[in-house]
C-alpha positions as CSV (number, residue, x, y, z in Angstrom):
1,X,116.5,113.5,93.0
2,X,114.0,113.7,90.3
3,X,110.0,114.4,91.1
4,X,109.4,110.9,89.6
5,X,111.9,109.3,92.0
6,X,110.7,111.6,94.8
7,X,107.5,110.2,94.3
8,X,108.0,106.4,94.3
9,X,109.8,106.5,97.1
10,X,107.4,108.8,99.1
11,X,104.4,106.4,98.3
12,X,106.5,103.4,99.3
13,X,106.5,105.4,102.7
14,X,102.6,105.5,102.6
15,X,101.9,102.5,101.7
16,X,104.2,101.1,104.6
17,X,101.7,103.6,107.2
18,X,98.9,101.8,105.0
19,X,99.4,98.5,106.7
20,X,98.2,99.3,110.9
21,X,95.4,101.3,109.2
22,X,93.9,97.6,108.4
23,X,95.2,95.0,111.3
24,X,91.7,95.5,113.1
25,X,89.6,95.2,109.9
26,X,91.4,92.1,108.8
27,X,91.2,90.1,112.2
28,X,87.3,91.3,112.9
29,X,85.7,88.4,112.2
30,X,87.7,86.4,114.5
31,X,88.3,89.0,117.4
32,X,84.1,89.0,117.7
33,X,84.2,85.6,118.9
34,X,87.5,86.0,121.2
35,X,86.3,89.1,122.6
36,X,82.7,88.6,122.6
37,X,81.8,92.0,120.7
38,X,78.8,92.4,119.5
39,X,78.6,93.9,115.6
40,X,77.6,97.1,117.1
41,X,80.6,96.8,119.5
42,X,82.6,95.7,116.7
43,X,81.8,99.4,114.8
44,X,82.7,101.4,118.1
45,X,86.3,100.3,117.7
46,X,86.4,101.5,113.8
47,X,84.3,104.5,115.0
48,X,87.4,105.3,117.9
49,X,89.8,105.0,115.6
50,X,88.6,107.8,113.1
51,X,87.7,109.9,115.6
52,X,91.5,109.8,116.4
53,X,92.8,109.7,113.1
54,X,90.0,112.5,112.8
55,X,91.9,114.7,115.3
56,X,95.3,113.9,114.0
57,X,94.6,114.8,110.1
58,X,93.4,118.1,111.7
59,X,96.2,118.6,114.3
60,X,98.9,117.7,110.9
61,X,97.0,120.5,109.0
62,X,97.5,123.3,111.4
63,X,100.8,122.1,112.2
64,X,102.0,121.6,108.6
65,X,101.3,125.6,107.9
66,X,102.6,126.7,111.4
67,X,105.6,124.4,111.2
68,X,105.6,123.6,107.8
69,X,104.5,120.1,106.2
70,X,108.1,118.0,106.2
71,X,108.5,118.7,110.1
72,X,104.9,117.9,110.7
73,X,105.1,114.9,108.4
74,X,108.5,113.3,110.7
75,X,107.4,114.3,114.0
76,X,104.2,112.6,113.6
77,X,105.4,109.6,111.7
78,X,107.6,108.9,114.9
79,X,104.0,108.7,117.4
80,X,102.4,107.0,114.6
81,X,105.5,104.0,115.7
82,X,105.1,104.3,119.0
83,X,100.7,103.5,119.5
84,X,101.1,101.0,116.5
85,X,103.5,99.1,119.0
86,X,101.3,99.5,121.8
87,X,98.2,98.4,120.2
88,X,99.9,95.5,118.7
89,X,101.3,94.8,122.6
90,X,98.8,95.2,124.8
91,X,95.0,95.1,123.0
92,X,93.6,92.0,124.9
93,X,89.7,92.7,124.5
94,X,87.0,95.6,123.8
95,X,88.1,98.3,126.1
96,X,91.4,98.1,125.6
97,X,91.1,97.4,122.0
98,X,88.8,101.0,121.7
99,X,91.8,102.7,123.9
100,X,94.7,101.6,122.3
101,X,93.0,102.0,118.4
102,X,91.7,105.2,118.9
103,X,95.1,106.4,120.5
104,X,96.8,104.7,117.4
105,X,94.6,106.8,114.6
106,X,95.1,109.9,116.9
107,X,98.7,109.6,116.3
108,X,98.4,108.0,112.1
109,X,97.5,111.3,110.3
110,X,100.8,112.8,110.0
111,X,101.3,110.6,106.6
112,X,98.5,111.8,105.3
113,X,97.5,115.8,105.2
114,X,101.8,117.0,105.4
115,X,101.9,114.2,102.3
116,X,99.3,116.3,100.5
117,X,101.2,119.6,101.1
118,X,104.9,117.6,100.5
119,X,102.9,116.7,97.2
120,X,101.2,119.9,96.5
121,X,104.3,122.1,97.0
122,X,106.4,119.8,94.3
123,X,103.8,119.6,91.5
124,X,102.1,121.9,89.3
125,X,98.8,121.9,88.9
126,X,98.6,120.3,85.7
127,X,100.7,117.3,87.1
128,X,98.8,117.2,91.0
129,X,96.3,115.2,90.2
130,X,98.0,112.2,88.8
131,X,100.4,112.8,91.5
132,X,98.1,112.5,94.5
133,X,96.4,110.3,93.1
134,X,99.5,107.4,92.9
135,X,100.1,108.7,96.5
136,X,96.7,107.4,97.6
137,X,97.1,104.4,95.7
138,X,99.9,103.3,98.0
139,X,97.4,103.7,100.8
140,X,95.1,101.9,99.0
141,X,98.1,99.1,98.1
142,X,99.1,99.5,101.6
143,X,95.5,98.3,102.8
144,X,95.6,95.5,100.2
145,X,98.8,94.1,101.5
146,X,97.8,94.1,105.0
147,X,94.6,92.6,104.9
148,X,95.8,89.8,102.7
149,X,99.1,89.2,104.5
150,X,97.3,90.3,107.8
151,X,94.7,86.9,106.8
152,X,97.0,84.6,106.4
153,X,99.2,85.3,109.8
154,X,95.8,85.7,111.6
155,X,94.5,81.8,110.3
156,X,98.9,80.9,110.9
157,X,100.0,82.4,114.2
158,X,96.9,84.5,115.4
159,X,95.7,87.8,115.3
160,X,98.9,89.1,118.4
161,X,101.3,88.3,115.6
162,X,99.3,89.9,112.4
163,X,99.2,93.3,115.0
164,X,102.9,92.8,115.1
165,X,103.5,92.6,111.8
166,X,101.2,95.7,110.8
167,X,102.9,97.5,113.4
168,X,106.3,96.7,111.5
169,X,104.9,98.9,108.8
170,X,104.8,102.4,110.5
171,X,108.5,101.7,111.4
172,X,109.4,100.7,107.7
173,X,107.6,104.1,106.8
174,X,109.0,106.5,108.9
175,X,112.8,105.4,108.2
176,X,111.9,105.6,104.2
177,X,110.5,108.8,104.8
178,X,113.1,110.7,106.8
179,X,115.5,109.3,103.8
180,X,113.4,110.1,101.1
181,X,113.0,113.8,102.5
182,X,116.1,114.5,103.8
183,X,117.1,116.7,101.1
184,X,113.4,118.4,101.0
185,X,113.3,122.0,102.5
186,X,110.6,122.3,105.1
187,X,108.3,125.4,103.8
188,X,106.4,127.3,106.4
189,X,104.6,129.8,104.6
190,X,104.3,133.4,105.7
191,X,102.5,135.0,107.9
192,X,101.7,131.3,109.1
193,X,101.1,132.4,113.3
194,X,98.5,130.8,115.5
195,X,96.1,133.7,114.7
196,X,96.8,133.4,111.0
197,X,95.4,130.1,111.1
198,X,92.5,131.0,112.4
199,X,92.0,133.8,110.3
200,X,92.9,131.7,107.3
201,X,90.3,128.9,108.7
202,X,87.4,132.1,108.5
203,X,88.3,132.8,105.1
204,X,88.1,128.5,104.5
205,X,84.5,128.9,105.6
206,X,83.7,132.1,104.2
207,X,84.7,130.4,100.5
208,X,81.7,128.9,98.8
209,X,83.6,126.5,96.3
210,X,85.9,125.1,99.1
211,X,82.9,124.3,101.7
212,X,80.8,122.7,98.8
213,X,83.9,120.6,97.9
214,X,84.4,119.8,101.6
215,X,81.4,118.5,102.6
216,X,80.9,116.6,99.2
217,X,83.9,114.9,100.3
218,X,82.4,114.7,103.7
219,X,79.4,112.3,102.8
220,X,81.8,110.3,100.1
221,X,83.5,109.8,103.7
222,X,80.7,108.1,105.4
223,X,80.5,105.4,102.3
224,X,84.0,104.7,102.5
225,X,85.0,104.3,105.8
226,X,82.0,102.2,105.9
227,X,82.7,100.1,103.1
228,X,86.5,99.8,104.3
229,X,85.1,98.9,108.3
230,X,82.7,96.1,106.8
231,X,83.7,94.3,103.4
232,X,85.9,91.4,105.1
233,X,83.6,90.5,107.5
234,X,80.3,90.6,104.7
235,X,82.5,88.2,102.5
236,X,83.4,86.2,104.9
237,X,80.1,85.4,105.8
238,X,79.0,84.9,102.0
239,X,81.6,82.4,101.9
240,X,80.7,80.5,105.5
241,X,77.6,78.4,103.7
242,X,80.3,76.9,101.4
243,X,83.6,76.7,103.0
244,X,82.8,76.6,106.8
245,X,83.8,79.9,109.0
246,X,87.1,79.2,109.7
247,X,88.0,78.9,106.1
248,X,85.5,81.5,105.4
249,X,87.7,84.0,107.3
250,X,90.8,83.8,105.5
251,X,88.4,83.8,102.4
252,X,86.6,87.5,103.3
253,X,90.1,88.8,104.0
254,X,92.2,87.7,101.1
255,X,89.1,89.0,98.7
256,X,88.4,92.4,100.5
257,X,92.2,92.6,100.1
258,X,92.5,92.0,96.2
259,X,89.9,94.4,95.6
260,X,91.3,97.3,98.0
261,X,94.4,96.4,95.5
262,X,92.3,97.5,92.9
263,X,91.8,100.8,94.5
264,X,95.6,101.6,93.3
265,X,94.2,102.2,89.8
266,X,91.1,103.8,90.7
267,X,93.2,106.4,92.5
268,X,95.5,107.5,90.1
269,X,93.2,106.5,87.1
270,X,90.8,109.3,88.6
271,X,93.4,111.6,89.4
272,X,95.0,111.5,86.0
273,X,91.2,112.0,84.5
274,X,90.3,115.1,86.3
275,X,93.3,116.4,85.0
276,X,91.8,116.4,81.7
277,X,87.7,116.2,81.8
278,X,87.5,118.0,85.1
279,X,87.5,117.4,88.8
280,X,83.8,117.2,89.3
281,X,82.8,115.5,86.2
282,X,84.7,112.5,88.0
283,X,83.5,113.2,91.2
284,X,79.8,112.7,89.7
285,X,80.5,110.0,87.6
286,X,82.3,107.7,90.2
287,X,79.6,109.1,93.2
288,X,76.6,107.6,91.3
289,X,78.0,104.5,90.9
290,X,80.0,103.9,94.4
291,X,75.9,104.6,95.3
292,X,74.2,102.2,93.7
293,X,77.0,99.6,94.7
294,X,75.8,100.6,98.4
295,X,72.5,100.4,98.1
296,X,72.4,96.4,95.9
297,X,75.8,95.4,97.8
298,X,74.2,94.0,100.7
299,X,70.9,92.2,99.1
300,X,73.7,89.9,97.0
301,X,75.1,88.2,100.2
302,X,73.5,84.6,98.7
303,X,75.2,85.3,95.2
304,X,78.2,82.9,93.8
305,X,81.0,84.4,95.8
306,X,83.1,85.6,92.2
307,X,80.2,88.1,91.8
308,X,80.3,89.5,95.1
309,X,84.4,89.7,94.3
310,X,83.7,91.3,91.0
311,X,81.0,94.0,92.5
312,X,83.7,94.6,95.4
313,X,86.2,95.3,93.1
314,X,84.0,98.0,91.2
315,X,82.7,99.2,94.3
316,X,86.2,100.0,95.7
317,X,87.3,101.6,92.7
318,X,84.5,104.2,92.3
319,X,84.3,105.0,95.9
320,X,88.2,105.3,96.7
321,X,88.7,106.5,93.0
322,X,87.7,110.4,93.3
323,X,89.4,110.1,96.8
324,X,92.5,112.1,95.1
325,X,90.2,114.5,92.9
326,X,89.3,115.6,96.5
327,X,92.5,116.3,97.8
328,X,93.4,117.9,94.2
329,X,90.5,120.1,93.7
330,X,90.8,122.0,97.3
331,X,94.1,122.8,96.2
332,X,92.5,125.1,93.3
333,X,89.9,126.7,95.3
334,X,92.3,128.1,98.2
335,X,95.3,130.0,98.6
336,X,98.6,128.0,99.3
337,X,99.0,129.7,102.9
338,X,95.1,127.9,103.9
339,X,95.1,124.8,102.2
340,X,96.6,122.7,105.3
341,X,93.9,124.5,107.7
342,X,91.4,123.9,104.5
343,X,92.7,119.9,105.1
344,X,92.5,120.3,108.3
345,X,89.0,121.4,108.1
346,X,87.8,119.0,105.6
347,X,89.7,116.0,108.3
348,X,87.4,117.2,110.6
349,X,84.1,117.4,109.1
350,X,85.1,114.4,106.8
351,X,86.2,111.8,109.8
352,X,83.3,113.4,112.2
353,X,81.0,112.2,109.8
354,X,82.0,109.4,108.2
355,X,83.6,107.8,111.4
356,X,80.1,107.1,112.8
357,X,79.3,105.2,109.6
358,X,80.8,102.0,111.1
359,X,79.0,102.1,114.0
360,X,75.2,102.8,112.2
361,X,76.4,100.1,110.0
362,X,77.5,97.3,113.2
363,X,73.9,98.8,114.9
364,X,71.5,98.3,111.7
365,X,72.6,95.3,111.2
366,X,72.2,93.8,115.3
367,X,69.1,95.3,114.7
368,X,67.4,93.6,111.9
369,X,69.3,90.5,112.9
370,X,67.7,91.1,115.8
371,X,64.0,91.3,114.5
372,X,64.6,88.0,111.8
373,X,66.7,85.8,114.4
374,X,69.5,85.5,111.9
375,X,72.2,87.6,110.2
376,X,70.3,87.0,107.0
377,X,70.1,88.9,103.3
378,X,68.0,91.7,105.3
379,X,70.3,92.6,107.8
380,X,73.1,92.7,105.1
381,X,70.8,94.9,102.9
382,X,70.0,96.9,105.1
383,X,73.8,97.7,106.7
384,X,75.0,98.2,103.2
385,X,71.9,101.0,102.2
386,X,72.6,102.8,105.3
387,X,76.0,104.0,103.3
388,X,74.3,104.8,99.9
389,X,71.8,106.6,101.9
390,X,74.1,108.2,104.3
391,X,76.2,109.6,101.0
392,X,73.5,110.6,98.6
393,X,73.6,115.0,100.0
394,X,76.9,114.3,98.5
395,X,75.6,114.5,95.1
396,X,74.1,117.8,95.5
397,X,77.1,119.3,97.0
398,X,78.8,117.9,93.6
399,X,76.5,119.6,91.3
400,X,76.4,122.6,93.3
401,X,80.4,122.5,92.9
402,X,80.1,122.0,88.9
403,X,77.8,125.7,89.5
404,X,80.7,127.7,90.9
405,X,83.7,126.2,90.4
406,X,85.6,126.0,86.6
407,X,86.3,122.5,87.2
């Protein structure tokens, strides 16, 4: 099979994963008022469910160098079927909602990191970039389908039948995967022991280019995930004042999902662009403006709703766009035999911060709705600059990176 083949049908995989990663996000709005969740509440569940996909992306990086990435990759892929079911069967309310989610991410990260490795071991350098970065467009296209498809069987059949069908797409996943790698060997590198990763995790943190590209990634994590948790739910209520809020609803979901669609070119547009200007000229350029989109997002709730679209749509490319110049540029700055531990390690750090974003974001705004009796263009502002604020020591980490690092 060709790389190009290889490829395609390895990101049809992902973006089948893609789809339970969104089934919560899309229902939200409506799962508040059947469950009686709070926004704060509301964030907890997001916040569960990447602390467990948190722990999974840094189980699948040890495991991919112990056991080697395409093991990892299947093995996991199968638990990722089994809590998708389970969340789909039995979440009937807050607590088991936070259970069931956060055992569902803690089993989803086995697409992810092993992909990475699968990817990195295939492709030279000159061709990673572009090449991770179509593999994290199918996430990105993955998101998109659910949320829009996820919408319309929520407002049709209810939110029990659009966790069904998101759970469908870990199945479709794993069976395209086991057929697309069946003739992939499974590398474990040498010397790849239980003390070897933690020797290889030392020399991780003892490398000055890989922590400054780790944590710059880190604080992009916070406005992501945040951005990801909250954009159905802040364009459903722009659209309530003119189409009602059931209407509104289908509305914030089907928009959210056109412009995580989006995210497909931003991905492998960046990817493919770092290839040639650099990886942190690209992480700069999109990081300044995913920023400012954070920090004037929330103030536009009142504006015609096709603006808020259009600003969604820039805002989702610039933040998700240097997602694969991330993944790309840790692969220059450590040795082969470290960079799932190096993954794992950037999981870790990246997911333990940006999976409380959610949650600041649910809290701020309860709060300021609080203090103005109504969820009004304050307590949108204010959510939204919580992110840009929460990812601005990411720009310094970048132009420290641009002092030590050739790209």
């Amino acid at each position: 099979m060709s790389d190009n083949r290889w490829l395609v049908w390895l990101c049809m995989g992902r973006m089948s994963f893609g789809f339970i990663f969104m089934a919560y996000t899309g229902a939200m709005p409506i799962l508040m008022k059947d469950w009686g969740m709070n926004a704060g509440e509301a964030g907890v569940i997001h916040t569960g469910w990447h602390y467990g996909y948190l722990v999974s992306l840094f189980a699948a990086g040890f495991l991919s160098d112990r056991f080697g990435a395409k093991r990892t990759f299947l093995f996991m892929s199968c638990a990722a079927v089994a809590s998708a079911l389970a969340f789909a069967a039995f979440a009937d309310g807050f607590a088991s909602a936070l259970a069931l989610y956060t055992l569902t991410g803690l089993c989803s990260g086995g697409s992810y990191t092993p992909g990475l490795a699968l990817i990195s071991q295939r492709f030279a350098p000159q061709r990673r970039g572009g090449a991770m970065g179509w593999y994290l467009a199918a996430s990105s296209l993955g998101y998109a389908v659910s949320l829009v498809f996820g919408g319309a069987i929520v407002a049709s059949h209810g939110w029990r039948m659009a966790f069904f069908a998101a759970a469908a797409g870990p199945a479709v996943g794993l069976v395209v995967c086991a057929l697309v790698l069946r003739h992939t060997r499974n590398l474990v590198t040498a010397g790849a022991d239980a003390r070897g990763g933690w020797r290889s995790l030392l020399e991780v943190v003892r490398n000055k280019a890989a922590m400054l590209a780790i944590w710059s990634y880190a604080f992009h994590a916070w406005e992501l995930l945040g951005l990801w948790a909250w954009l159905p739910a802040y364009l459903a209520a722009a659209a309530t004042p003119s189409y009602g809020a059931a209407a509104a609803v289908g509305i914030g979901t089907l928009l959210a999902g056109l412009s995580f669609a989006t995210n497909t070119i931003g991905s492998v547009a960046g990817g493919r662009l770092s290839d040639r200007v650099g990886r942190t000229s690209v992480m700069l350029r999109m990081t300044v403006t995913s920023l400012a989109c954070s920090l004037a997002f929330g103030w536009m709730v009142t504006f015609p709703l096709w603006i808020l679209a259009a600003v969604a749509i820039v805002y989702n490319l610039t933040a998700l766009g240097d997602s694969s110049v991330y993944s790309t540029a840790l692969t220059e700055l450590v040795p082969a035999k470290s960079l799932g531990v190096a993954y794992a390690l950037r999981a870790a750090i990246g997911f333990g911060l940006g999976g409380v974003s959610p949650l600041v974001f649910g809290l701020v705004l309860d709060h300021f709705t609080g203090v103005s009796g109504e969820r009004s263009t304050l307590s949108w502002g204010m959510a939204w600059a919580t992110l840009g604020l929460g990812a601005v020591p990411g720009l310094f980490a970048i132009v420290r990176l641009r002092r030590v690092s050739a790209r």
